[in-house]
C-alpha positions as CSV (number, residue, x, y, z in Angstrom):
1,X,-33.8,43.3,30.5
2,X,-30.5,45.1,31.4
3,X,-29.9,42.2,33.5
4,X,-30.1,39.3,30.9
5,X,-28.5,41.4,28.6
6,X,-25.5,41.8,31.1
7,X,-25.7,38.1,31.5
8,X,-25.4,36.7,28.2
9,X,-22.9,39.0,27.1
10,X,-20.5,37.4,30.2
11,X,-21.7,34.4,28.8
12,X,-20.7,35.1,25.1
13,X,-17.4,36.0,26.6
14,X,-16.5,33.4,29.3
15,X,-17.6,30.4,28.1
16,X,-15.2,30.3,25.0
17,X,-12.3,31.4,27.2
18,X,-13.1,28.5,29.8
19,X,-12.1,26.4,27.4
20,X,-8.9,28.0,26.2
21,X,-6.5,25.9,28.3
22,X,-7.6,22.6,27.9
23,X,-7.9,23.2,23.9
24,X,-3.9,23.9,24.3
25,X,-3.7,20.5,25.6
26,X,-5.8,18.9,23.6
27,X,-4.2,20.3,20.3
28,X,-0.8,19.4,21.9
29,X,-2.5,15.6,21.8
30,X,-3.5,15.8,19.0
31,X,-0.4,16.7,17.6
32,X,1.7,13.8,18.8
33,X,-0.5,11.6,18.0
34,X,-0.7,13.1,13.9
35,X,3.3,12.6,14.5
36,X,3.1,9.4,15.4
37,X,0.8,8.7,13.1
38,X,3.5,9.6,10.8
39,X,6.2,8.0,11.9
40,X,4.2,4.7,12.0
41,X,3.0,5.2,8.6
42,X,6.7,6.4,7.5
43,X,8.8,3.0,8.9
44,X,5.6,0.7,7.8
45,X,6.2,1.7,4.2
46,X,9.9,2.1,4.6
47,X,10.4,-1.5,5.8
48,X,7.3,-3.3,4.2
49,X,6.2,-3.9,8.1
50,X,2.8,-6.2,9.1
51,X,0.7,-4.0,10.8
52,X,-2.7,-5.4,11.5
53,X,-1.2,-8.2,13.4
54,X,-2.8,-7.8,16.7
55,X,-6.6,-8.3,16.5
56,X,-7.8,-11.3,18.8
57,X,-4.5,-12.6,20.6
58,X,-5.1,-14.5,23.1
59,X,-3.6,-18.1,22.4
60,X,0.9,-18.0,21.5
61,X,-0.3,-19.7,18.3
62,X,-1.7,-17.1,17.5
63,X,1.2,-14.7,17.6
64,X,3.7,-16.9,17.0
65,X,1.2,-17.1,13.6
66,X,0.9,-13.6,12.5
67,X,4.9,-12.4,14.3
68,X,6.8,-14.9,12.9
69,X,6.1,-14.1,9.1
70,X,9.8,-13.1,7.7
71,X,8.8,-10.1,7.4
72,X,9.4,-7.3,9.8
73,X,6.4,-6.2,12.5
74,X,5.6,-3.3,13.5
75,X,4.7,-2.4,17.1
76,X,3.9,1.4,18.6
77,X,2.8,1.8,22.2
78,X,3.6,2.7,25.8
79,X,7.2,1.8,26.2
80,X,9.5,1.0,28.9
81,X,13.4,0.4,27.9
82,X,13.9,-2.3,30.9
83,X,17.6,-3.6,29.9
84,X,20.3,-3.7,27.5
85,X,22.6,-6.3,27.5
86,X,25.2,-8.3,26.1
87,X,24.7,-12.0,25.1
88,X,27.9,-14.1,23.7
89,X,29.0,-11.1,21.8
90,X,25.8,-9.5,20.6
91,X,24.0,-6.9,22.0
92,X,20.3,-6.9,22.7
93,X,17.5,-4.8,24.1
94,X,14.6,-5.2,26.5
95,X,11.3,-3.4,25.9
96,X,8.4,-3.7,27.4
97,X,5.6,-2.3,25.3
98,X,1.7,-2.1,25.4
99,X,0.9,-2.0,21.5
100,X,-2.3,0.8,21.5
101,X,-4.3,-0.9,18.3
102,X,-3.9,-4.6,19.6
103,X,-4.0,-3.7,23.5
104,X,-1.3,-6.4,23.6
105,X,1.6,-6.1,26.0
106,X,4.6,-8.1,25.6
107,X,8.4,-7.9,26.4
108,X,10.2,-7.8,23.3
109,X,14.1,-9.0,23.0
110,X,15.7,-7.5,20.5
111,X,19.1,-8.5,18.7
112,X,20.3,-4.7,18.0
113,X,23.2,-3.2,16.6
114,X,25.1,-0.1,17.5
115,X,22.9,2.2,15.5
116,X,19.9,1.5,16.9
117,X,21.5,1.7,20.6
118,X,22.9,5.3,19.8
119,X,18.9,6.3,19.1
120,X,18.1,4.5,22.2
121,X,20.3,6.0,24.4
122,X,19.7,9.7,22.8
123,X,15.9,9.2,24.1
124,X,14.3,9.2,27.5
125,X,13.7,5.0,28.6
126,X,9.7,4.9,28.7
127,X,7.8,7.1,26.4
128,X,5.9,6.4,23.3
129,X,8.2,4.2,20.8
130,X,7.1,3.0,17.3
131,X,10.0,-0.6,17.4
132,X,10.0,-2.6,14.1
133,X,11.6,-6.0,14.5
134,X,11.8,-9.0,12.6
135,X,10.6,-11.6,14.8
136,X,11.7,-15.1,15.6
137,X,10.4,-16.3,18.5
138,X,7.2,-15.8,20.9
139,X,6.5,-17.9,24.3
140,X,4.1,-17.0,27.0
141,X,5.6,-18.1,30.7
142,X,3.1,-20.3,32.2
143,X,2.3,-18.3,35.5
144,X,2.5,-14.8,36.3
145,X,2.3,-13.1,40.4
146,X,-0.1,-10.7,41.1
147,X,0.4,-8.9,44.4
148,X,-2.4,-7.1,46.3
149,X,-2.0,-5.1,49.6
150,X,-4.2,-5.8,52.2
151,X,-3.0,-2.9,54.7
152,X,0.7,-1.3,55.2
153,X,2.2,-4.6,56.2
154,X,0.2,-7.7,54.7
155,X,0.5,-8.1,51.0
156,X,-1.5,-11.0,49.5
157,X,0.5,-12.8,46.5
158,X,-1.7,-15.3,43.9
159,X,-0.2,-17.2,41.3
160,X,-2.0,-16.5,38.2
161,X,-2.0,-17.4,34.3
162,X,0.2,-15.3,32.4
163,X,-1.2,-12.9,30.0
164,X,2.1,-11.7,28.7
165,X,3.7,-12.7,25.6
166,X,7.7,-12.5,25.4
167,X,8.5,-11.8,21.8
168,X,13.0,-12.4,20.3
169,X,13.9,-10.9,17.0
170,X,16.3,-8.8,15.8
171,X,15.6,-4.9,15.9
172,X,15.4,-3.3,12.4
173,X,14.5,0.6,13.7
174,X,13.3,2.2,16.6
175,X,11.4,6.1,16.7
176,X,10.9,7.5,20.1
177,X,7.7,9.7,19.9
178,X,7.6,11.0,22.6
179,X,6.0,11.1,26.7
């Protein structure tokens, strides 16, 4: 009896501590994602920004129908800051982005002014973004390459459909989350 006693009282006391470090990490997740929540929320009502845009996009008509409103959009994913560069005098920015409600990845070229570039540059280049643009353009190139490797030197290269939408507006605000 002394035994199970001995037992369960180790087991009373180990098995909530077991799980002490991952509940860190899983109220540090929780948290960013409540902030995000917040900013998203924040610059939707601040701007008047379409969010529910990206159910079911699979055809360019379809985003060219529900991104090209006049209104702004607003997009929050993965992020990658690829390029900023300078076209005829205005500046633009290069994002690649994987939207997390839609699950739809797209480049997005952004017309941006100096403000927004200041934000940028104070921020790490991938991370979580939340990007609001008002969007005039979206094309889908016709092919995409997907490489595989077959061993250390033989890589096998297929010319595939594209999945990936490119998507030009002009950049109204930008909120780096975080990694």
């Amino acid at each position: 009896m002394k035994r199970f006693t001995v037992i369960l009282m180790l087991l009373i006391v180990l098995v909530p501590l077991a799980g002490c470090g991952s509940s860190k990490v899983d109220t540090a997740r929780q948290e960013k994602v409540t902030k995000g929540n917040e900013i998203a929320k924040e610059l939707a009502d601040k701007y008047q920004a379409t969010t529910d845009w990206g159910e079911n996009l699979t055809y360019t008509l379809q985003a060219q129908e529900r991104l090209i409103t006049g209104k702004p959009t607003l997009f929050r994913g993965d992020s990658y800051l690829d390029d900023v560069f300078n076209r005829d005098g205005i500046t633009f920015i290069r994002f690649s982005i994987w939207d997390y409600a839609s699950g739809f990845y797209c480049v997005l070229e952004l017309e941006c002014g100096r403000q927004i570039l200041d934000k940028l540059f104070m921020q790490k280049s991938y991370g979580e973004y939340v990007v609001v643009a008002k969007i005039q353009e979206v094309t889908k190139p016709i092919f995409a390459l997907k490489g595989s490797a077959l061993s250390d030197d033989e890589v096998v290269i297929n010319i595939e459909s594209s999945g990936l939408f490119i998507v030009k507006g002009t950049c109204v605000d930008i909120a780096y989350i975080g990694e």
